[in-house]
C-alpha positions as a Markdown table, in Angstrom:
| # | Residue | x | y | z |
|---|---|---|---|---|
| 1 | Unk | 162.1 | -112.0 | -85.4 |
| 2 | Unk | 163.0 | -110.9 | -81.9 |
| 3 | Unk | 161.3 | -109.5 | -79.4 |
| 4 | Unk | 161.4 | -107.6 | -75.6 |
| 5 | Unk | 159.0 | -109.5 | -73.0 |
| 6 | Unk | 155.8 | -106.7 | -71.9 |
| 7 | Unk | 155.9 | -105.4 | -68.5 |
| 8 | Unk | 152.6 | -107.3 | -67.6 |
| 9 | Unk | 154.2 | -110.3 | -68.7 |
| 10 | Unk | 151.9 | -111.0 | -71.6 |
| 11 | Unk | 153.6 | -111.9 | -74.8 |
| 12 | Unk | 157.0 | -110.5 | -76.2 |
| 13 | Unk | 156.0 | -107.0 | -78.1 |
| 14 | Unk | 157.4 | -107.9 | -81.5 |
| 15 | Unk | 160.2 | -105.4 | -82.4 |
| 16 | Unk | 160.9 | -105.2 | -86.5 |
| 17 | Unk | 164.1 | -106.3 | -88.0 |
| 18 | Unk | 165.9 | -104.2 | -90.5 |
| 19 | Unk | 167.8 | -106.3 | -93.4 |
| 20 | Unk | 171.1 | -105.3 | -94.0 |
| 21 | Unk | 171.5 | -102.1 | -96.2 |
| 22 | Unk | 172.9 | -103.6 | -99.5 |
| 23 | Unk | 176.3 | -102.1 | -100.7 |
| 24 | Unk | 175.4 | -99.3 | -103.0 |
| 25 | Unk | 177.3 | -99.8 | -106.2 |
| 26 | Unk | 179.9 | -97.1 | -107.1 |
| 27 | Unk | 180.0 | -94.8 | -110.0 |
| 28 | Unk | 182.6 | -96.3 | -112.0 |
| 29 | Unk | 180.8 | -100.0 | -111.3 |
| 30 | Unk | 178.2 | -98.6 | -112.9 |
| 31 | Unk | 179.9 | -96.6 | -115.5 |
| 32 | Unk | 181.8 | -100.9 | -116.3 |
| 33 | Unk | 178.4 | -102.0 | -116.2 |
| 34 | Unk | 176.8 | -99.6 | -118.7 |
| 35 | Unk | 179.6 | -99.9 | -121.3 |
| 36 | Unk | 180.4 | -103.3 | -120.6 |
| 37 | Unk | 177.7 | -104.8 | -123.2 |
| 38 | Unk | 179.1 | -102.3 | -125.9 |
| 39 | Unk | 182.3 | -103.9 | -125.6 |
| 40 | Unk | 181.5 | -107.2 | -125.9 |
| 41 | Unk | 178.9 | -106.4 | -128.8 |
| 42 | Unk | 182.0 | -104.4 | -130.9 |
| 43 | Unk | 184.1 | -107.2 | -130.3 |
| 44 | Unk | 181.9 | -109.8 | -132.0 |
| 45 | Unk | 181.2 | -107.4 | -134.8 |
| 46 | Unk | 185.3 | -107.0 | -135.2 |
| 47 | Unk | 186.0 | -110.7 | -134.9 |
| 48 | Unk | 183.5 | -111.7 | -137.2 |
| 49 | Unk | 184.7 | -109.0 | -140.1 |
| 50 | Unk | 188.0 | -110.5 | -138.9 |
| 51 | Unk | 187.1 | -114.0 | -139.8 |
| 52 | Unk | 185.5 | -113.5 | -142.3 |
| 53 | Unk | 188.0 | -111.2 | -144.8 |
| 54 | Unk | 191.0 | -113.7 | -143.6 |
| 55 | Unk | 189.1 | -117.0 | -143.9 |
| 56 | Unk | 186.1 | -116.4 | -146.0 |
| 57 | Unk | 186.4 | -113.4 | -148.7 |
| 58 | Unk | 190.6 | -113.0 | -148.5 |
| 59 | Unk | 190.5 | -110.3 | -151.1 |
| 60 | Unk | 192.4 | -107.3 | -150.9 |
| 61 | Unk | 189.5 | -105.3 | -151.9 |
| 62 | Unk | 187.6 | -106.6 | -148.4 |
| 63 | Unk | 190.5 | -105.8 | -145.5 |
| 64 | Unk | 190.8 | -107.7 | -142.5 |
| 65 | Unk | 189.7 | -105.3 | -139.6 |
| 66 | Unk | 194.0 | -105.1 | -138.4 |
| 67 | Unk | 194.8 | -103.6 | -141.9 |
| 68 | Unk | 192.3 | -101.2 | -141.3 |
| 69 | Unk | 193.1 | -100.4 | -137.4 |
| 70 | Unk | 197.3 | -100.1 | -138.9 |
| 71 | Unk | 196.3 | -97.7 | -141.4 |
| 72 | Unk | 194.4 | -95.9 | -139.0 |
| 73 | Unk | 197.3 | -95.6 | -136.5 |
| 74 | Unk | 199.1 | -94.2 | -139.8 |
| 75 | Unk | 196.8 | -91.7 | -140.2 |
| 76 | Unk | 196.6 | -90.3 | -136.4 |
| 77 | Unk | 200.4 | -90.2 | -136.4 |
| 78 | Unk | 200.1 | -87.9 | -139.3 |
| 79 | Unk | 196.9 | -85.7 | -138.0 |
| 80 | Unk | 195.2 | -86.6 | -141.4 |
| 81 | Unk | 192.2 | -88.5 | -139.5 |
| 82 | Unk | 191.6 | -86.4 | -137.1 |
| 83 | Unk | 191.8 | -83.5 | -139.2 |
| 84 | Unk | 189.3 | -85.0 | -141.5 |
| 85 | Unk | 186.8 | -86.1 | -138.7 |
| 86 | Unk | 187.0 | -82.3 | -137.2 |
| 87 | Unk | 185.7 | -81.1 | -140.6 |
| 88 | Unk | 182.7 | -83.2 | -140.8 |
| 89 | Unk | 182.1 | -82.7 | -137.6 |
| 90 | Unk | 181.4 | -79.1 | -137.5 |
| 91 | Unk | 179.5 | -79.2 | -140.6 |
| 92 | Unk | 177.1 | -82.1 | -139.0 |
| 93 | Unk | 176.7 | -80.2 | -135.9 |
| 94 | Unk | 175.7 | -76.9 | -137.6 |
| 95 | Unk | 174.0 | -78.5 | -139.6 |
| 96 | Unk | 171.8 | -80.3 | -137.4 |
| 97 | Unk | 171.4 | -77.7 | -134.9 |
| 98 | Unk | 170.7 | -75.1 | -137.7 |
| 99 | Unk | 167.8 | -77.8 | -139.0 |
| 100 | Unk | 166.0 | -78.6 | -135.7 |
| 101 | Unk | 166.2 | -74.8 | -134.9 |
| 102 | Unk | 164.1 | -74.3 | -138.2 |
| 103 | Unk | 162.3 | -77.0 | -138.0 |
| 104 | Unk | 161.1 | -77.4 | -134.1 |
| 105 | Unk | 158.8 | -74.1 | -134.7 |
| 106 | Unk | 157.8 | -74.8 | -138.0 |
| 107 | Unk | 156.6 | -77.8 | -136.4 |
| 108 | Unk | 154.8 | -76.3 | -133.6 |
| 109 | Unk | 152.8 | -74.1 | -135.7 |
| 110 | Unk | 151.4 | -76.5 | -138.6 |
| 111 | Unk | 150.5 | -78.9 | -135.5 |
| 112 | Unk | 148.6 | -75.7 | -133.6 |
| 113 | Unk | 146.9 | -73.8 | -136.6 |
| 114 | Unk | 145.4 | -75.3 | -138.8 |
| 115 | Unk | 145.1 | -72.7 | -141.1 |
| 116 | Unk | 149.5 | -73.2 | -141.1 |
| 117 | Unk | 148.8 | -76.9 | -141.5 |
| 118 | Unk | 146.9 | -76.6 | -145.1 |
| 119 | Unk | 149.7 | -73.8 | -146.2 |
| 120 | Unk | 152.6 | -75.3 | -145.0 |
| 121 | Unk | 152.0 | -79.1 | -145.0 |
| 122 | Unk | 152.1 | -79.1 | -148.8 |
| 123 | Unk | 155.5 | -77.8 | -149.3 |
| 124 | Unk | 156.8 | -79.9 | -146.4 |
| 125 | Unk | 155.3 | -82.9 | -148.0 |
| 126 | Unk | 156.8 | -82.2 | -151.9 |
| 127 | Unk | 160.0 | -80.9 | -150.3 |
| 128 | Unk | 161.2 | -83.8 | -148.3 |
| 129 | Unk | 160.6 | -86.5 | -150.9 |
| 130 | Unk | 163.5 | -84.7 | -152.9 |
| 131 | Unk | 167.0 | -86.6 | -151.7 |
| 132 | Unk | 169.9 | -84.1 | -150.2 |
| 133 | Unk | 172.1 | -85.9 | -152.4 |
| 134 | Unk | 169.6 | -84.5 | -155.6 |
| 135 | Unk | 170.0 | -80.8 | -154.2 |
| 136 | Unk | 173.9 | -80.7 | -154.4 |
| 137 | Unk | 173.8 | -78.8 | -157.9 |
| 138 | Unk | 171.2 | -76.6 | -156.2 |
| 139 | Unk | 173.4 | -76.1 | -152.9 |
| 140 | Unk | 176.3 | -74.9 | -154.8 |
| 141 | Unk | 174.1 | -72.8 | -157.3 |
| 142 | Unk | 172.7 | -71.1 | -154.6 |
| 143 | Unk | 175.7 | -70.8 | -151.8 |
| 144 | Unk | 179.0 | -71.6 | -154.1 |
| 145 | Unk | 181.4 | -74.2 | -153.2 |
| 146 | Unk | 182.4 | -73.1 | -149.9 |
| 147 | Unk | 180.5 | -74.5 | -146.1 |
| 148 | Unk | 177.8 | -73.0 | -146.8 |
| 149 | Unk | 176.9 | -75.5 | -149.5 |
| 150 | Unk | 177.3 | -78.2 | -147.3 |
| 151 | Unk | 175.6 | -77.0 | -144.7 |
| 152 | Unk | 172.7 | -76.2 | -146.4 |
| 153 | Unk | 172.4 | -79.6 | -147.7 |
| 154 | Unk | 172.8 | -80.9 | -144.0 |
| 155 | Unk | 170.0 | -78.6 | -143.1 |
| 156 | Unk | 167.7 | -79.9 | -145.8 |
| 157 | Unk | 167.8 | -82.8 | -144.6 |
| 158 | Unk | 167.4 | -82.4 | -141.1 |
| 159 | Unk | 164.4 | -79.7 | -141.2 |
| 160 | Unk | 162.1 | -82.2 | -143.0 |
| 161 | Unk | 162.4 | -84.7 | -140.1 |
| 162 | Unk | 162.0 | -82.2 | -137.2 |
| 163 | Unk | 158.9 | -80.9 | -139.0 |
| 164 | Unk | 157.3 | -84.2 | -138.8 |
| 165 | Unk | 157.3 | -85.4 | -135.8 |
| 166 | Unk | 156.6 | -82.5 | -134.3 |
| 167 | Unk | 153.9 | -81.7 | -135.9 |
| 168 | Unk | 152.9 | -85.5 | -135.5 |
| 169 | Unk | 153.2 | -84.4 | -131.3 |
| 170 | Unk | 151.2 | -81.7 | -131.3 |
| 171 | Unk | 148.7 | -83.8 | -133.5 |
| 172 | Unk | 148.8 | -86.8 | -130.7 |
| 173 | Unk | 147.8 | -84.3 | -127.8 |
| 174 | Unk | 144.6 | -85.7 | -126.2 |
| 175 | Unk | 141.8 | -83.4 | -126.1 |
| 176 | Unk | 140.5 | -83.7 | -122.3 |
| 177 | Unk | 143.5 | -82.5 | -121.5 |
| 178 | Unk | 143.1 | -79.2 | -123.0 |
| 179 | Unk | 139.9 | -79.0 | -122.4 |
| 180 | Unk | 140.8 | -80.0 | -118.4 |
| 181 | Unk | 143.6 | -76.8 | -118.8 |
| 182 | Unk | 140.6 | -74.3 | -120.3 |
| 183 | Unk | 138.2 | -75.1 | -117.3 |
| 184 | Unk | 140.6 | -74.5 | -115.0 |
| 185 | Unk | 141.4 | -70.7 | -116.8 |
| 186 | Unk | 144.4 | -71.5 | -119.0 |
| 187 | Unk | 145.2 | -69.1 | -121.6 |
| 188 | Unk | 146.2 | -70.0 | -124.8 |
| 189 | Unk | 149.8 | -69.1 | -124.0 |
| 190 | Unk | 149.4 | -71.4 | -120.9 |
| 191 | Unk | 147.5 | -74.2 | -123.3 |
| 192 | Unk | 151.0 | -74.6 | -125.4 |
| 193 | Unk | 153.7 | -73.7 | -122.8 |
| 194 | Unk | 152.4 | -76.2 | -120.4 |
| 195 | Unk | 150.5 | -78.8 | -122.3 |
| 196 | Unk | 151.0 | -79.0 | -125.7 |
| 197 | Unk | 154.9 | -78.0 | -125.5 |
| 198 | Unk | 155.5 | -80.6 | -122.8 |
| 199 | Unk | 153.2 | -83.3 | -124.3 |
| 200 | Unk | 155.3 | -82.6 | -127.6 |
| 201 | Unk | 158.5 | -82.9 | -126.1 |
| 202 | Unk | 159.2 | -86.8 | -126.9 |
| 203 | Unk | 158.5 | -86.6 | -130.3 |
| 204 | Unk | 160.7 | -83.3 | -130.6 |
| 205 | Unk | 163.5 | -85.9 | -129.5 |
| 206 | Unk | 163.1 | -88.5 | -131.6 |
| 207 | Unk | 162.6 | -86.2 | -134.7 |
| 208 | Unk | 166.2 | -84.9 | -133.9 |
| 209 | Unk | 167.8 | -88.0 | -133.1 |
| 210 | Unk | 166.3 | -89.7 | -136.6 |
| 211 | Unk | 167.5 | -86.5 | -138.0 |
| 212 | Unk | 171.1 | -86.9 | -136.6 |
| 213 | Unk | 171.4 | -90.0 | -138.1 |
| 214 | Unk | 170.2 | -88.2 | -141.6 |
| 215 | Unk | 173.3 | -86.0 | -140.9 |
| 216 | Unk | 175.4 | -88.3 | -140.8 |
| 217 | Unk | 174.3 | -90.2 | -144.3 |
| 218 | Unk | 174.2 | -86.7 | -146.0 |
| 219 | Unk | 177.7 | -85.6 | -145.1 |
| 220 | Unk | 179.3 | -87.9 | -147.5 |
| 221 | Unk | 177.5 | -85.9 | -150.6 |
| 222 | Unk | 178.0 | -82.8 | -148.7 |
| 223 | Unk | 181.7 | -83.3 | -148.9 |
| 224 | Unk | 182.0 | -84.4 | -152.5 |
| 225 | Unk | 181.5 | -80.6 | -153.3 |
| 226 | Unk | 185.0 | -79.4 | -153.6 |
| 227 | Unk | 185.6 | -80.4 | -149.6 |
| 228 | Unk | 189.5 | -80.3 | -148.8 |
| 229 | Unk | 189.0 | -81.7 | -145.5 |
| 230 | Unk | 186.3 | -84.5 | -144.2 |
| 231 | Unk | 185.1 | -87.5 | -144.0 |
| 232 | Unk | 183.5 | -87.9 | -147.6 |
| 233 | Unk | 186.8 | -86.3 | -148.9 |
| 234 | Unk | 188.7 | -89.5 | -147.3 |
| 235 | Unk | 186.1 | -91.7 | -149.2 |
| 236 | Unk | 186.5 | -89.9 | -152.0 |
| 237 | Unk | 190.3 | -89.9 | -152.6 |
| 238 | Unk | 189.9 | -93.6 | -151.6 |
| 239 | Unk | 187.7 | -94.8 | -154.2 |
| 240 | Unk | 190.0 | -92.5 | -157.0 |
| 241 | Unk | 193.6 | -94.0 | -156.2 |
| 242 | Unk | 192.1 | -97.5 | -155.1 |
| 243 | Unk | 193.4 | -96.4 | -150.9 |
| 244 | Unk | 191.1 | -99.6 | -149.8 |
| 245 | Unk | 192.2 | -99.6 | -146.5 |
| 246 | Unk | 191.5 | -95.8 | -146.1 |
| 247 | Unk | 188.2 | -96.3 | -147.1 |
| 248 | Unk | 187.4 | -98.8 | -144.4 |
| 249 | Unk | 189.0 | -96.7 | -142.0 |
| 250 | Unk | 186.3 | -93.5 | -143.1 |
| 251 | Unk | 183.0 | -96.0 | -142.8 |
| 252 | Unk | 184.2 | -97.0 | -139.7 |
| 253 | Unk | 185.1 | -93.7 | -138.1 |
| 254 | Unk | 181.8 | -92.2 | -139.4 |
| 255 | Unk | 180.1 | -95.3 | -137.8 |
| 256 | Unk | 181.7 | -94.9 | -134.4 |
| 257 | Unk | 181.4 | -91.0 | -134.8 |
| 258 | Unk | 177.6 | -91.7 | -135.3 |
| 259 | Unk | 177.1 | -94.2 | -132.3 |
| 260 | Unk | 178.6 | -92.0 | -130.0 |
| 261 | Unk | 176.7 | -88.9 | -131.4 |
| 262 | Unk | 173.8 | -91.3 | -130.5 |
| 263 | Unk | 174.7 | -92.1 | -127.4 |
| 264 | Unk | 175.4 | -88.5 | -126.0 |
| 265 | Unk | 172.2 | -86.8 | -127.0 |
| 266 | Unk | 170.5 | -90.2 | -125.2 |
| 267 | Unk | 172.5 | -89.2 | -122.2 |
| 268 | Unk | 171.7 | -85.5 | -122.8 |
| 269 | Unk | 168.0 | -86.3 | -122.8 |
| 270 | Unk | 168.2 | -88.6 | -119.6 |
| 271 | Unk | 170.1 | -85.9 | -117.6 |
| 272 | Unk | 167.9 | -83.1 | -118.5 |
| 273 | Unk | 165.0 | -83.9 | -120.3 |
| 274 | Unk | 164.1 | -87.6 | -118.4 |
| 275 | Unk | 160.5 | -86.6 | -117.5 |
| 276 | Unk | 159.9 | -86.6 | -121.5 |
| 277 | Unk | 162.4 | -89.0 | -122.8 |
| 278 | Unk | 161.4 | -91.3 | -124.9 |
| 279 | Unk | 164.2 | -93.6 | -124.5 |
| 280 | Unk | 165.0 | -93.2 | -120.7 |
């Protein structure tokens, strides 16, 4: 500590020290720090698959992960892969969008009525214990062979999902705090826009992103329906003319294709929605 000496000559007046500002990190050292983890984690996973096809299974029927990554390269060159990834990816995201559209309100009102709850409940309930994967017939029935069958089943098994937890939000909302709202003067159109929609908010997100990874399962099905581009359609011609290698190179770009999914709608939540993110 130092000091300046008082002009009566008492005792130094005690002046406060600053510590040193620390560097603040820069973007892209964060950015390194954030993915760094990720790395490291894929790289075990690959080394271990690596070791064990070549030293533990060595069947041609289990690749080693550098077949896979070669006939991948193969398929790039050609624009098959990324042809096929495009496809499912269009029908996932309508899909899903199309589903947590449906199902956010739907939601909302069997949580706020409960005259909606005892109507709609039911149906919700017998509805979403029937796979996607039992519907297919149904979907192309219904909407022919075309996207719209696969949409729909992506849909189906989104809404179900969305519905739940939602309702499950509205359900959770503690009562003193409507009742603090009302004897302040809140409408009922002030009650839901700003407490029960807010408090509602973080299950809303976690319905979608358990619904995203539905999505994902269901596209595989989806695109066994007379598909000529996808995802499914690469496991598909795989499993008929034994293409081993272009199997493994599907599961692994709808596994990468779903972490990253993942990881952007977290990142969408903590740049717009943080205040009600569950995962922030």
């Amino acid at each position: 500590m130092t000091g300046t000496v008082s002009r009566d000559g008492g005792s130094p007046a005690a002046t406060p020290v600053r510590a040193p500002r620390r560097p603040e990190r820069s973007k892209l050292a964060m950015a390194a720090l954030g993915v760094g983890p990720y790395l490291v984690s894929f790289a075990a996973l690959f080394l271990t698959w690596h070791l064990v096809a070549v030293y533990g299974v060595q069947s041609v029927l289990f690749p080693p992960p550098t077949t896979v990554f070669a006939k991948a390269g193969v398929l790039i060159a050609n624009g098959t892969l990324f042809d096929n990834i495009w496809a499912s990816l269009q029908r996932i995201a309508t899909g899903f969008f199309l589903g947590s559209a449906l199902g956010i309100p739907i939601g909302l009102t069997i949580g706020s009525f409960r005259f909606a709850r005892k109507l709609i409940e039911p149906w919700t309930e017998f509805l979403r214990f029937i796979p996607a994967v039992a519907m297919i017939t149904i979907s192309v029935i219904w909407f022919g062979i075309g996207e719209e069958s696969k949409i729909f089943l992506i849909v189906y098994t989104t809404i179900f999902i969305v519905i739940l937890n939602t309702a499950a939000g509205v359900a959770s909302i503690a009562p003193n705090k409507l009742r603090a709202a009302q004897s302040l003067g809140a409408s009922k159109w002030q009650l839901f826009a700003l407490v029960a929609l807010p408090a509602t908010v973080p299950f809303i997100l976690t319905g979608m992103r358990l619904a995203m990874a539905n999505s994902f399962t269901t596209i595989v099905a989806a695109e066994f329906v007379s598909a000529q581009f996808g995802l499914g359609v690469m496991l598909w011609n795989g499993r008929m003319f034994m293409l081993i290698d272009e199997i493994f190179v599907a599961l692994v770009a709808l596994g990468m294709l779903g972490f990253t999914a993942d990881r952007i709608f977290r990142f969408g939540i903590y740049r717009f929605a943080r205040r009600y993110s569950p995962v922030a």
